[in-house]
N, C-alpha and C positions, 0 to 999 in steps of 0.2 A: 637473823633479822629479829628484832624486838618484838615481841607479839604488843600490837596494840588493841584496847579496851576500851570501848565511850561508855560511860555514865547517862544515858539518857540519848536517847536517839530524834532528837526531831529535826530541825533544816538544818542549822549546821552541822552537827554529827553528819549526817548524811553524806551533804554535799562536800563534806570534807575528803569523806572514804569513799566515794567515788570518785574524786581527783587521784589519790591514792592510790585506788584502784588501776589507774591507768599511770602508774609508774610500777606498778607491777612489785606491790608492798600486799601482800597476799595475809590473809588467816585474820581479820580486823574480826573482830567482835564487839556485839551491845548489851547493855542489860537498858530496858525501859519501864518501870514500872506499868506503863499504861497499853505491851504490847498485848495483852491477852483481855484487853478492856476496849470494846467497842463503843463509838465507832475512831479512835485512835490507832485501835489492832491494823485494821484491816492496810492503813497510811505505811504504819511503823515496817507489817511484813512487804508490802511491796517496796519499800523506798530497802528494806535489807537484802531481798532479792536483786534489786539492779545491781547496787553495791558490792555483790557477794560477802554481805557479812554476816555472820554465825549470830541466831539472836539468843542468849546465854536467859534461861529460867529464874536466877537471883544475882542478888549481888554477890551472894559468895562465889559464884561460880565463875560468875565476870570476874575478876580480883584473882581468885586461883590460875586463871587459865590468860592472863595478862602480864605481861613485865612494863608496859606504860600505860597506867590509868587514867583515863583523859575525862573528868567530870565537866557534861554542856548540857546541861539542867537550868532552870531559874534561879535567879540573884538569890532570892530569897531563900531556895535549898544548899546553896551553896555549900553553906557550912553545916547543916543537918546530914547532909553526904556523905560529907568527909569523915564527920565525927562517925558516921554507918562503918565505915570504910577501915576506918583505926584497926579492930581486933582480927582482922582479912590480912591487914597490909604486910608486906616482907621489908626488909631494910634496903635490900634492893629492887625494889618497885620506886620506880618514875610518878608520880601524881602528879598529872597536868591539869588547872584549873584555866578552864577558858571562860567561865559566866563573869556576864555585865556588872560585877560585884566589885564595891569600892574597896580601896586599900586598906579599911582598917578592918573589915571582913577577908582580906586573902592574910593577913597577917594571924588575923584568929584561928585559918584554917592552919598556918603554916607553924606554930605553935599545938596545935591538936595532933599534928603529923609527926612533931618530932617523936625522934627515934623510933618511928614504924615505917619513913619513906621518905624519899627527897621529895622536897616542892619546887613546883615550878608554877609561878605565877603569869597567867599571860591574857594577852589583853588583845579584842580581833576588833582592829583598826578600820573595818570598812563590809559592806557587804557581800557575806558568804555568796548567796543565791549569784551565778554566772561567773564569781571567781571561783570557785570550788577551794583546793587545797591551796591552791596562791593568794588566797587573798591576806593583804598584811596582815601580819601580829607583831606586836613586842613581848619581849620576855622579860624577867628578871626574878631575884630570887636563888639560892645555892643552888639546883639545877638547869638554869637557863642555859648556861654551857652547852650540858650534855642533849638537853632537848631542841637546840638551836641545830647541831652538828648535825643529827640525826632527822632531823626534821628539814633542813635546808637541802642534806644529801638525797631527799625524794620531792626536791623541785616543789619545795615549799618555801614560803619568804616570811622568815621570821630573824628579826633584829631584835640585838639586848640590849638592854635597859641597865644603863650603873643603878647598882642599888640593891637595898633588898627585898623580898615579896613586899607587892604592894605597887612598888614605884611604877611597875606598867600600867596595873590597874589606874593609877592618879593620872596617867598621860590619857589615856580613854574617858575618865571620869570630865576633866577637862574639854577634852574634845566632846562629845558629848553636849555639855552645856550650847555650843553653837550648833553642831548636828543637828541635834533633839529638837531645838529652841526652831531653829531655821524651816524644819520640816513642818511645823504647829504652823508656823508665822508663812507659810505658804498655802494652807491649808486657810487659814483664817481671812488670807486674802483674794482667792479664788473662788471662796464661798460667799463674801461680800459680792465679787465682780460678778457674779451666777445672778443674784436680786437686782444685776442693772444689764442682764446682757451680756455685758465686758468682759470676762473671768480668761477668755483667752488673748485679749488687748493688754492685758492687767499684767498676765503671764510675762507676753512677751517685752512689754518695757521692762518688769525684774530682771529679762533674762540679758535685755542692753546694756542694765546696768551694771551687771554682776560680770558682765561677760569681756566691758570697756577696758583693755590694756592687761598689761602681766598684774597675775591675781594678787601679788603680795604688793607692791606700788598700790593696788588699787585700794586693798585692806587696808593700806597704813594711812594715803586718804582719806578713806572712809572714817576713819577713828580720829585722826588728827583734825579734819572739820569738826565730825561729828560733837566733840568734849568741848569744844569752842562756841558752837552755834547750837547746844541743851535747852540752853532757855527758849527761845526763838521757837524749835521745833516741840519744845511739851507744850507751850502753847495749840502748836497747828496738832498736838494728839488728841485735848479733848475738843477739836472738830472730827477727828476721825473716830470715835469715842460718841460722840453724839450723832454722827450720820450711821456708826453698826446700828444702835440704837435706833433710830427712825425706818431702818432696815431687817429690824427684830433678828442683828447678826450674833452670836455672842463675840466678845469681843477680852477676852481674857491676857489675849498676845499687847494688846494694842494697849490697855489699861498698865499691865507691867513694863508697856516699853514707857510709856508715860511716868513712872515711877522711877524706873531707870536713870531716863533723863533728868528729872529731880536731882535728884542722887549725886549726879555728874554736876548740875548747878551748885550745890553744895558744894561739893568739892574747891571751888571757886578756879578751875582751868582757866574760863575766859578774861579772867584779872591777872593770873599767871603768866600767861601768854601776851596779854594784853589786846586780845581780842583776835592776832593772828594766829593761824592755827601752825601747830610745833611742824617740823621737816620730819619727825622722823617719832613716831607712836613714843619712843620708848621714854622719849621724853616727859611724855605722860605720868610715871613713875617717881620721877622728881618731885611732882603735885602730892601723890600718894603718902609717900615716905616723909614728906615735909611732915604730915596728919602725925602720925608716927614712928619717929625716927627710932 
């Protein structure tokens, strides 16, 4: 069995090697810069005791005593890691990057790598916490192959990605944009309905709406009106824009979705269309490409 190695142990790592754990993938190992630095330690060793995983004193040791190096650290260290990691690496060491980092950072790593290690670029589609080692991934990249095989064969769920490092990460970076955006824009609206009472009235009509019919019909509604009726609705944002305001909300979501809609006026959809809205979203791209074909 491939001994595997995490770069950084915090929720995911974790909750990964303890799904793992219970497929009976024995010998996981961490290195975490912050396990001997309080109050981090004290998280780091208990969450490696559930786990049974070995917590390794450096990176070299982690790296030595690994055949897949699994770096889930921050976007931002991503490639400071890696580049750690180079004069450690063996030609046959697996480096798996899982951090939230865009494709033209898995591509720098995967260029830093060559000829010390196979990369595998991968990208974690949803959240760890309560799916443990199941929760989606994509891969891609000259070792997605090998880390798919072996990764799916212990009741993990990872799909590849045509492409080279990178092309996962841009499926997540993408995704993302509505994730990210959606969780803000729930946030900003729950904290309004709190300054009127409402904030779980508020809730529940989002969740009528979101919830009305099969979810892709319903997206492709939602967007097919929505690039039609732009004008109309940036109008009704700066009331929603002046009532945060009277309600001292910040109001950051509400301003950019107002900008947005701009954006989509310009475009001129609802002259396009002629004012009804397309059948089918992709239509929308017709408008687009016209701009620049």
């Amino acid at each position: 069995m491939k001994r595997l190695g995490f770069v950084g142990f915090g929720e995911a790592s974790f909750n990964i090697a303890e799904g793992l754990l219970g497929e009976n993938v024995t010998g996981i190992r961490a290195y975490d810069v912050a396990w001997k630095t309080e109050p981090q330690a004290e998280l780091i060793k208990s969450r490696a005791a559930k786990a049974k995983v070995t917590l390794d004193n450096s990176l070299d040791e982690l790296v030595a005593n690994s055949d897949v190096v699994i770096s889930s650290v921050s976007a931002n260290m991503a490639l400071p890691i890696a580049v750690q990691c180079v004069p450690l690496l063996r030609p046959d060491h697996l480096y798996v990057d899982l951090n939230a980092a865009g494709p033209d950072t898995k591509s720098a790593i995967e260029k830093e790598l060559l000829g010390h290690a196979t990369f595998v670029d991968v990208a974690i589609m949803g959240p760890v916490p309560g799916s443990g080692h199941k929760v989606p991934m994509v891969a891609s990249g000259e070792g997605a192959q090998e880390f798919a095989k072996f990764a799916n064969a212990h009741g993990m769920n990872v799909k590849i990605v045509a492409g080279p490092a990178g092309s996962a990460s841009a499926s997540k970076m993408v995704r993302s944009i509505f994730m990210k955006g959606y969780v803000m824009l729930l946030v900003e609206a729950v904290v309004a309905g709190r300054k009127l009472g409402i904030e779980d009235e508020v809730l529940a009509s989002i969740r009528d709406s979101l919830t009305r019919g099969e979810f892709l019909q319903n997206a492709n509604d939602l967007m097919s009106r929505g690039v039609v009726h732009a004008e109309r609705r940036a109008h009704e944002m700066d009331e929603v824009i002046a009532t945060l305001k009277t309600l001292g909300v910040d109001g950051t979501m509400s301003v950019a979705t107002k900008a947005k809609l701009e954006w989509v006026v310009k475009q001129g959809f609802k002259e396009y269309f002629k004012g009804k809205p397309p059948i089918d979203y992709h239509e929308i791209f017709n408008v687009l490409e016209s701009h620049n074909p």
